[in-house]
N, C-alpha and C positions, 0 to 999 in steps of 0.2 A: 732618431726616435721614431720607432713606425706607431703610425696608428692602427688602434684593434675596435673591432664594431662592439657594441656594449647593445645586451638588449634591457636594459633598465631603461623605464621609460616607453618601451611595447607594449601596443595590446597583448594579452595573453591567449593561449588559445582557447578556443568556445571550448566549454565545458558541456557532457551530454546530461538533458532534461533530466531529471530525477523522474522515475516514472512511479506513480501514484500504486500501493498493492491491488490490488483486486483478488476477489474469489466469486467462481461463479457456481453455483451450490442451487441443489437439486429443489430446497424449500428452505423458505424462511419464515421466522415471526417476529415479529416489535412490539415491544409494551415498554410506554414511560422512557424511549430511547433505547433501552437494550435490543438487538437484535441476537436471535441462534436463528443460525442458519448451521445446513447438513448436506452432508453427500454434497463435499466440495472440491475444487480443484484449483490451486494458487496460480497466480501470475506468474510469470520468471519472476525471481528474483524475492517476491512474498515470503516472510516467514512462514513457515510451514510446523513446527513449535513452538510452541511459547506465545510470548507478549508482542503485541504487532504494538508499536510507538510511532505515535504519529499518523494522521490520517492514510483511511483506505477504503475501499468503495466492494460490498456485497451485491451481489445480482442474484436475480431470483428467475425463474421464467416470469412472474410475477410484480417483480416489484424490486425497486433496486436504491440501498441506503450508502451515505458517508456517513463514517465513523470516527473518531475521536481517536479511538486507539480499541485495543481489543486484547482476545487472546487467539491462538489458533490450535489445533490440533486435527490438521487436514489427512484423511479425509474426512475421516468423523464430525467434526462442527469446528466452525466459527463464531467466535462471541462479537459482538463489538458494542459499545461505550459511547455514548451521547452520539446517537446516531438520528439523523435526518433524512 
């Protein structure tokens, strides 16, 4: 009977960081947590249409929010949703 190496029971291999979206957008505004922000440009990886799920972070030359979730349609504007 030979023996065989079993990897149950391994650590598994590291997994890569999730990295957070960003847009970094030419002007923004905030009221009441909404921010629009414009004239944007996504992180790798950022939706770029649609509904961004799950947090992401808008930069402004200005001023810079986390958001909750949002919407996108880059380049044109970024929305985003209970944002700090």
């Amino acid at each position: 009977m030979a023996l065989t190496a079993s990897a149950a029971g391994t650590a598994f291999a590291a997994q890569p960081a999730q990295q957070v979206p960003t847009y970094d957008c030419d002007e923004g505004n905030e009221a009441f947590g909404l921010v629009s922000a414009f004239d944007c440009d996504a992180s790798t990886g950022a939706p770029t249409l649609g509904t961004i799920n799950g947090p992401f972070v808008i930069n402004t030359p200005s001023d810079s929010w986390t958001c909750d979730s949002g919407l996108a349609a880059v380049p044109l504007v970024v929305l985003g949703f209970d944002c700090e």
